[in-house]
N, C-alpha and C positions, 0 to 999 in steps of 0.2 A: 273745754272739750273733755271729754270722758277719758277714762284712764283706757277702755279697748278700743276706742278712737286712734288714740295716739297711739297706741301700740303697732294698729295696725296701720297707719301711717309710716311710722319708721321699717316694722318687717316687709309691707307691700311696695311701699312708695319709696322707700328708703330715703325719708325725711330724720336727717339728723332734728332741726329745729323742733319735732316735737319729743325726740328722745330729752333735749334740752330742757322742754317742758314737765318732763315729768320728772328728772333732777330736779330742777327748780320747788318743784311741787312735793318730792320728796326729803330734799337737801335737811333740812332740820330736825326730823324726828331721826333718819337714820345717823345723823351726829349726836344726837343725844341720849341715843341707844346704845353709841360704841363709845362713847364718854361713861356713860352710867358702869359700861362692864367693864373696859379696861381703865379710865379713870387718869388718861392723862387728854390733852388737848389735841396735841401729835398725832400722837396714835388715832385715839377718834378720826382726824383729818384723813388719814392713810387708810383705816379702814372705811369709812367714806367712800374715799376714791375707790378700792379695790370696789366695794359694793357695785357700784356703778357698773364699774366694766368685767364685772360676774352679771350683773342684773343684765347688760346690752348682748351680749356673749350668749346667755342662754335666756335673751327674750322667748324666741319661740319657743320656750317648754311652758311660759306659761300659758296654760288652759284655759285662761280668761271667763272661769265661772268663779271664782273669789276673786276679792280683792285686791287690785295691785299692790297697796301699799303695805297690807302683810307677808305680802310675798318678796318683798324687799327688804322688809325688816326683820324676815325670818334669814335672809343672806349675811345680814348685814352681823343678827346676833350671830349666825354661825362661823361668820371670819372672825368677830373678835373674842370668840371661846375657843378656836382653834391658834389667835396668838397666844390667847393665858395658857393652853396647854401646851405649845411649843415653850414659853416662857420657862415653864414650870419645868418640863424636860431638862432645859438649861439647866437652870438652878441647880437641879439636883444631881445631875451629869457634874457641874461643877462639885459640888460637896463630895463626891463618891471619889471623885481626883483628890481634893485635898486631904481627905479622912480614908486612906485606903487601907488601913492596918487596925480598922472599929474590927472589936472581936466581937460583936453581934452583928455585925451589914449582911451577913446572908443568911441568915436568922430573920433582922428587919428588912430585908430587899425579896423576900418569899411573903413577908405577912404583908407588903405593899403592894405586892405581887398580887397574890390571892383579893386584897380590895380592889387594884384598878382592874382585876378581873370580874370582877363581881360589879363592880359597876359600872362597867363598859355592857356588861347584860342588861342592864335595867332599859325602862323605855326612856326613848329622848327627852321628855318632860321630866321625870323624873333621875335622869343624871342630871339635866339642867338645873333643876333645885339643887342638887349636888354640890353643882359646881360652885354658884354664884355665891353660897352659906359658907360650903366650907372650904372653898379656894381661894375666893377669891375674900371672904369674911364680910359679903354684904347682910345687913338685916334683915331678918323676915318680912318687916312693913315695908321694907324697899324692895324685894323682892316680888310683894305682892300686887304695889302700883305697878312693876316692871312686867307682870305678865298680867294686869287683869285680875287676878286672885282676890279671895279676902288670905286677913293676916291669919285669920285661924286656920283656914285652909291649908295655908303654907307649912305652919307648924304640926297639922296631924300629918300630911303627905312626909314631912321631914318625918316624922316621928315612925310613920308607917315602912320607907323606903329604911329608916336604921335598922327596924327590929328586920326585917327581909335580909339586908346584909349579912347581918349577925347568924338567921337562916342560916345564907348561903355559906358563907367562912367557915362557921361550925360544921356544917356538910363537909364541906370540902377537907378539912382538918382530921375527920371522922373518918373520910374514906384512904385519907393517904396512913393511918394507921395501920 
């Protein structure tokens, strides 16, 4: 059965058995997509399931002129970049508690400032290069399978999105003068 078959099976008829089908039919790549980013077994399982019932939840927003399965796997990479970034929050929430008395942290908590500012502007594709390189420290060739990319692509878009930063911080540095 087709993926807007099924869809519109479960939104019209409200047949769970083929929402079932299309987990079934999705089930593997979106585990291996939230393996690949967040890199534990667990978590993949959990963002999995969240996927799911984000995917069921706001079936009908999809517009069923593309494909379903990027439309799940575009869910699926968005929960598990928003665990690394809740992660990440932790972490450093932790450190700024233990190290309260660093006589540069608001000095470095402005220059960190000024980059998750700056790269919270960029487009989603390129924060996501962002992310995966330098957050999370996946390689460029892994990076490139993960979205489709070549690897050189990766690396000018990397190259491209740095010197932009650099732009943008040194503006921004410029102008609080």
């Amino acid at each position: 059965m087709e993926d807007s078959e099924m869809v519109k099976q479960v939104l019209v008829h409200h047949r769970m058995s083929s929402f079932e089908e299309i987990v079934r039919k999705y089930s593997g790549m979106v585990f291996s997509k939230a393996l690949g980013i967040v890199k534990s077994e667990e978590l993949a399982k959990e963002i999995s399931q969240q996927t799911f019932i984000k995917a069921y939840t706001h079936l009908s927003s999809w517009n069923g002129k593309g494909a379903l399965g990027p439309w799940i796997m575009t869910i699926a990479m968005r929960l598990a970049l928003n665990y690394l970034d809740k992660a990440r929050r932790r972490r450093t929430q932790a450190l700024e508690r233990d190290f309260p008395d660093n006589p540069y942290s608001d000095e470095h908590e402005e220059k960190l400032l000024q980059m998750e500012t700056a790269i919270n502007a960029l487009p989603e594709q390129d924060r996501l290069l962002i992310h995966l390189h330098y957050y999370k420290g996946i390689k460029t060739s892994d990076i490139a399978d993960q979205l489709n990319l070549s690897q050189s692509n990766v690396l000018v878009r990397l190259h491209r999105i740095r010197e932009h930063l650099k732009q943008t911080i040194k503006a921004q540095s410029h102008d609080r003068s």
